[in-house]
One Martini backbone bead per residue (centre of mass of N, CA, C, O) as a GRO file, in nm:
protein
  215
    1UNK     BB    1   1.718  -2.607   0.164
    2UNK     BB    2   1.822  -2.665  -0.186
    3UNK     BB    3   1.750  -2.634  -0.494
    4UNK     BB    4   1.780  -2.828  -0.805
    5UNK     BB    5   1.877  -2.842  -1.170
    6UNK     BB    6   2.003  -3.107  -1.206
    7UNK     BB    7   2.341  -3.008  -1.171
    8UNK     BB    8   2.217  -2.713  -1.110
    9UNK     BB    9   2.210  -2.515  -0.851
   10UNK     BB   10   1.942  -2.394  -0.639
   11UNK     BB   11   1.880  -2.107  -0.449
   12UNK     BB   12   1.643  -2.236  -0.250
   13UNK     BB   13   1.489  -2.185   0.042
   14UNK     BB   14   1.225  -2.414   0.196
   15UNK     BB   15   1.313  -2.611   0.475
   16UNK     BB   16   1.372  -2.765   0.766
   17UNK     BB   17   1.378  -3.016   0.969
   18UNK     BB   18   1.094  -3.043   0.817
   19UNK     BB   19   1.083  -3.168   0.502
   20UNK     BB   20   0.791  -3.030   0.286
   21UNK     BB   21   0.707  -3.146  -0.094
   22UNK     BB   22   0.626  -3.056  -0.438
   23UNK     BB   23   0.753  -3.167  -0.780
   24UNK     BB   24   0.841  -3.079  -1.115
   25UNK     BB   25   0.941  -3.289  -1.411
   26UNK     BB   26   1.160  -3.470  -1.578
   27UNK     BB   27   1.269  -3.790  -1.663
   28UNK     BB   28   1.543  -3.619  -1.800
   29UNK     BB   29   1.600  -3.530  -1.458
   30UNK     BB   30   1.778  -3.391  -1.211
   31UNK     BB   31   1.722  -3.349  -0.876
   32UNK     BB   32   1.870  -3.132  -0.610
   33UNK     BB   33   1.965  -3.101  -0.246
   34UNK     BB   34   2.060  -2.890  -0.017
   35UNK     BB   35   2.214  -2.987   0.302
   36UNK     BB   36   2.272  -2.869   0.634
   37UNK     BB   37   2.496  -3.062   0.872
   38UNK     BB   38   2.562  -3.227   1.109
   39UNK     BB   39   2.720  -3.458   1.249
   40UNK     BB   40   2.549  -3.728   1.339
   41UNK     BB   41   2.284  -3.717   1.143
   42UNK     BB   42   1.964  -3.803   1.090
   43UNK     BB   43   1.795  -3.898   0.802
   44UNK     BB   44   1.443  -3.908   0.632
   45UNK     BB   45   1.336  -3.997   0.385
   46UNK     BB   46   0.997  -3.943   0.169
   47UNK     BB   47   0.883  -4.096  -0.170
   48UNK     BB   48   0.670  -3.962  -0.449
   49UNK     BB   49   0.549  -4.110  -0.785
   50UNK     BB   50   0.393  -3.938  -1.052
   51UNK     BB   51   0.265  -3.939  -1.354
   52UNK     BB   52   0.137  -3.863  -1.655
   53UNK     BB   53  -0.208  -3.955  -1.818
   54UNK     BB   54  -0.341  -3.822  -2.049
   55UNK     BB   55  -0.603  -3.979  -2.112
   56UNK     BB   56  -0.707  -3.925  -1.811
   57UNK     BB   57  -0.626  -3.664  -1.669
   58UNK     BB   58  -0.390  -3.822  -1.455
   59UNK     BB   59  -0.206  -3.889  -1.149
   60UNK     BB   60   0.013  -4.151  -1.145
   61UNK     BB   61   0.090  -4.489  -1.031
   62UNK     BB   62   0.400  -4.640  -1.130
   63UNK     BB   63   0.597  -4.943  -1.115
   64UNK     BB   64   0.795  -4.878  -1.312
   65UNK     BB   65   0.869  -4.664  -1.163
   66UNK     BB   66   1.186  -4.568  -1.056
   67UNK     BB   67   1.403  -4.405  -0.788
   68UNK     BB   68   1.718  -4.250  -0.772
   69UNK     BB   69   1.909  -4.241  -0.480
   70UNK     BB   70   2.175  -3.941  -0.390
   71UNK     BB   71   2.449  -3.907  -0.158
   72UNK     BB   72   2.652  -3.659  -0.050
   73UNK     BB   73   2.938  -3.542   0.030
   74UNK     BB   74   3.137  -3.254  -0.030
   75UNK     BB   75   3.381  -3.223   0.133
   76UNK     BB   76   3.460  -3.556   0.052
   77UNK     BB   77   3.315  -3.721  -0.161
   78UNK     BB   78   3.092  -3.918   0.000
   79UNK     BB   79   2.879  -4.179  -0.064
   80UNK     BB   80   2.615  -4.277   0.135
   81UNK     BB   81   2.420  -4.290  -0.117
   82UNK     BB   82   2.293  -4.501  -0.402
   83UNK     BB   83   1.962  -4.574  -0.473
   84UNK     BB   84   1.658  -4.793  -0.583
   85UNK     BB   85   1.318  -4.725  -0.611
   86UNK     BB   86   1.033  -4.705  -0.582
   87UNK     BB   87   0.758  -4.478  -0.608
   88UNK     BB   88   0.756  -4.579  -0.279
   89UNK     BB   89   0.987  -4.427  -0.088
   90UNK     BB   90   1.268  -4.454   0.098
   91UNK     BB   91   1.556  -4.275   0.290
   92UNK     BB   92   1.871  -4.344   0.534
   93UNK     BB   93   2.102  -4.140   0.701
   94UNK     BB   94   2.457  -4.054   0.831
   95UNK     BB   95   2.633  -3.809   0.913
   96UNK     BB   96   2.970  -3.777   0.945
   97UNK     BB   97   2.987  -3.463   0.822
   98UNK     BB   98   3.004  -3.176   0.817
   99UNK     BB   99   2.783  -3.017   0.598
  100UNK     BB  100   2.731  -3.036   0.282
  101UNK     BB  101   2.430  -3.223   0.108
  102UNK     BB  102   2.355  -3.402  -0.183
  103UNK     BB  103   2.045  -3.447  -0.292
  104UNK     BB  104   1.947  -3.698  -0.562
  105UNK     BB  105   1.686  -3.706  -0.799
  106UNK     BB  106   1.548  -4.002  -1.039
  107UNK     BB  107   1.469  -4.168  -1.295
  108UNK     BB  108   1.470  -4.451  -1.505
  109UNK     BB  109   1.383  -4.298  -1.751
  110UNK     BB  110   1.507  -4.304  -2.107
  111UNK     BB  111   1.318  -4.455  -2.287
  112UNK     BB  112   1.107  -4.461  -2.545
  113UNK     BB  113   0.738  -4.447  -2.491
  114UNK     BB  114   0.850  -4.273  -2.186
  115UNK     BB  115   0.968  -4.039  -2.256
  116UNK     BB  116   0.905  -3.758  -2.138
  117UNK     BB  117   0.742  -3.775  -1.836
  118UNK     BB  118   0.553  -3.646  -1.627
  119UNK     BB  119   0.617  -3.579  -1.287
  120UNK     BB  120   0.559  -3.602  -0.970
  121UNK     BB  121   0.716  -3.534  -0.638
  122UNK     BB  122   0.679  -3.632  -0.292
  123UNK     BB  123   0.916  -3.496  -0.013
  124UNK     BB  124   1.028  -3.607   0.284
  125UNK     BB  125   1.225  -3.452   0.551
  126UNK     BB  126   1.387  -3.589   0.863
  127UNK     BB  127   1.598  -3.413   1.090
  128UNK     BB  128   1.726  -3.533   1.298
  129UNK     BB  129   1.914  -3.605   1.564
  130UNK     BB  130   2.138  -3.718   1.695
  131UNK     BB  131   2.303  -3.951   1.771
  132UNK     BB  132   2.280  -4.184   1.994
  133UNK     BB  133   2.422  -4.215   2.313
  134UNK     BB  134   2.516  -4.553   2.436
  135UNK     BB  135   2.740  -4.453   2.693
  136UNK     BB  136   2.524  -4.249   2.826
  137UNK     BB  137   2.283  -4.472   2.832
  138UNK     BB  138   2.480  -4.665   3.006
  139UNK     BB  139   2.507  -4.444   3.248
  140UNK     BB  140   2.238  -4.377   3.347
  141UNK     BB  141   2.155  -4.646   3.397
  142UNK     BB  142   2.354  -4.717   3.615
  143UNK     BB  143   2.240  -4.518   3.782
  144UNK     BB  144   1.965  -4.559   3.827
  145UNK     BB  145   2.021  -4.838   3.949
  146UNK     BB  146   2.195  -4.713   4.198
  147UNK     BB  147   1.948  -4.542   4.296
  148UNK     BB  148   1.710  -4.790   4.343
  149UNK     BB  149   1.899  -4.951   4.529
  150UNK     BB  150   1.898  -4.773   4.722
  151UNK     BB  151   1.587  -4.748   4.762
  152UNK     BB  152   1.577  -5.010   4.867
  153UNK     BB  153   1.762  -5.000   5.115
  154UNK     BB  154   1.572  -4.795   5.289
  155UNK     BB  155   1.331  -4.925   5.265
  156UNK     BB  156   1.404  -5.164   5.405
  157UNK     BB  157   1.549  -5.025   5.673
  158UNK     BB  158   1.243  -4.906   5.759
  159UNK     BB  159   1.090  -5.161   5.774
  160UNK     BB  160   1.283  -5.261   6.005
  161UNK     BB  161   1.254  -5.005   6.210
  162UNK     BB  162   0.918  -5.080   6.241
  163UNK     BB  163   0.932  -5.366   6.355
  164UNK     BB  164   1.114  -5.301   6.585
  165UNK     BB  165   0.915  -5.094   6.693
  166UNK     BB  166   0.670  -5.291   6.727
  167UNK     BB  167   0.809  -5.472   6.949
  168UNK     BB  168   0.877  -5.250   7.162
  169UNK     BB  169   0.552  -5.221   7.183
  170UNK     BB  170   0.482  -5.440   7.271
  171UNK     BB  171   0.738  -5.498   7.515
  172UNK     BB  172   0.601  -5.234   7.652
  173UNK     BB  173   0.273  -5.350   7.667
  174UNK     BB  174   0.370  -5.631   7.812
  175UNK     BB  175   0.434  -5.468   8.072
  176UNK     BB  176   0.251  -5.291   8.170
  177UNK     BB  177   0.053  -5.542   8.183
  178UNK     BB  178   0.195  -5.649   8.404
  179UNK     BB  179   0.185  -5.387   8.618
  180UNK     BB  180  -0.096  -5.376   8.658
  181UNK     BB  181  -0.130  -5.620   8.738
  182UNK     BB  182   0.047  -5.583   8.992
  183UNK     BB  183  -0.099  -5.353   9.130
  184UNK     BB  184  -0.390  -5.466   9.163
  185UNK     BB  185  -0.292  -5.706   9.336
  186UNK     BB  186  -0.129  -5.509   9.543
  187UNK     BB  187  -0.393  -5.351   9.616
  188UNK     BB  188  -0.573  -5.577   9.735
  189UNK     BB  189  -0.407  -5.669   9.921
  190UNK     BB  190  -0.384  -5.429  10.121
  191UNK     BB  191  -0.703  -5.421  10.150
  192UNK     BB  192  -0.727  -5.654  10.287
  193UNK     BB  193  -0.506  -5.639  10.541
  194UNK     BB  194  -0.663  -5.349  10.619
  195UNK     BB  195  -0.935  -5.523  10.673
  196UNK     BB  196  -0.787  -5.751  10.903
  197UNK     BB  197  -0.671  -5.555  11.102
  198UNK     BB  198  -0.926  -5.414  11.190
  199UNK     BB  199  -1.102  -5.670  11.260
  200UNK     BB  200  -0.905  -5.760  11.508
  201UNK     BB  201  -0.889  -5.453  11.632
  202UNK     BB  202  -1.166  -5.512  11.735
  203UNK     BB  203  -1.215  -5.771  11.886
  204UNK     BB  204  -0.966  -5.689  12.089
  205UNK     BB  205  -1.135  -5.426  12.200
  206UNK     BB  206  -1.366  -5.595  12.272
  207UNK     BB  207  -1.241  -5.794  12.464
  208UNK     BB  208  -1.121  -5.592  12.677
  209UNK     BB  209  -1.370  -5.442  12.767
  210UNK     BB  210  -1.531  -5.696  12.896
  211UNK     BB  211  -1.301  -5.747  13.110
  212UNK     BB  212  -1.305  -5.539  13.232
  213UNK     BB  213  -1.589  -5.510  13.353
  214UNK     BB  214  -1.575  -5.765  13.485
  215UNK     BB  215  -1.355  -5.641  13.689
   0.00000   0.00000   0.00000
């Protein structure tokens, strides 16, 4: 940023990105400031102005007093801003071509018994980034949801094949336990029939031999 005094430019670079200062002036004078800037970018002033109280001797804020600002495009010579504001204002515009632009700040004080009286100024200026693009952010926005969408869709089939194995954990739980018990059922079985026919073998047996002995 570059200050001048009335309309002749004066070059003393001040701070960039965030510009914060204050300076002072008289009524009947106006402050300009060179700012180089890339096109669609926004910038976002705030100013405050006090004049001098002599009686009191102290700067005071007067609401009769208001500050009219002026934004040149110098490339093109097409004026973005305009207005006059309270003693506490903003004013905010968005550059549209690259390249320097001429910011003009003064009093409203022309004449009577205000006439030069000392201003004091405090002026911040932020520079902000590009104007956000609005295609690139809808097209982000359209990315992110079709992949949360598929992330859903996975999810879900994930669900599905958890639910799937869980049957099969079931229906092949209630088989084994199914074979086990007729395994056991199976197994008692035989043992009953080899415990009968044991005890047959025996009666057989024991009755063979007292025929033997009788004859």
């Amino acid at each position: 940023m570059r200050l001048s005094l009335s309309s002749t430019l004066l070059a003393l670079p001040l701070i960039s990105a965030v510009n914060a200062l204050h300076f002072y002036f008289e009524s009947n004078e106006k402050r300009c400031f060179m700012e180089e800037l890339p096109s669609d970018t926004i910038v976002e002033g705030h100013y405050k102005a006090y004049i001098w109280d002599e009686p009191a001797n102290l700067w005071k804020m007067d609401q009769d007093v208001g500050i009219h600002v002026a934004v040149e495009e110098l490339s093109s010579g097409h004026v973005v801003v305009n207005t006059r504001g309270p003693p506490d204002g903003r004013f905010t515009f968005t550059s549209h071509e690259p390249g320097d632009h001429n910011i003009c700040l003064h009093s409203n004080i022309t004449g009577g018994w205000l006439t030069n009286q000392h201003i004091k100024l405090y002026l911040d200026i932020n520079v902000g980034s590009s104007r956000p693009d609005a295609e690139a952010d809808s097209s982000h926005v359209t990315t992110l949801s079709s992949k949360i969408r598929d992330l859903n869709n996975k999810v879900a089939d994930i669900q599905r094949e958890q639910r799937y194995m869980r049957e099969v954990e079931a229906t092949f739980r209630d088989a084994s336990e199914l074979t086990n018990s007729r395994a056991v059922w199976w197994s008692l079985l035989q043992i009953g029939v080899l415990i009968g026919a044991g005890v047959w073998q025996m009666r057989y047996l024991k009755v063979y031999f007292e025929d033997k002995k009788l004859r």
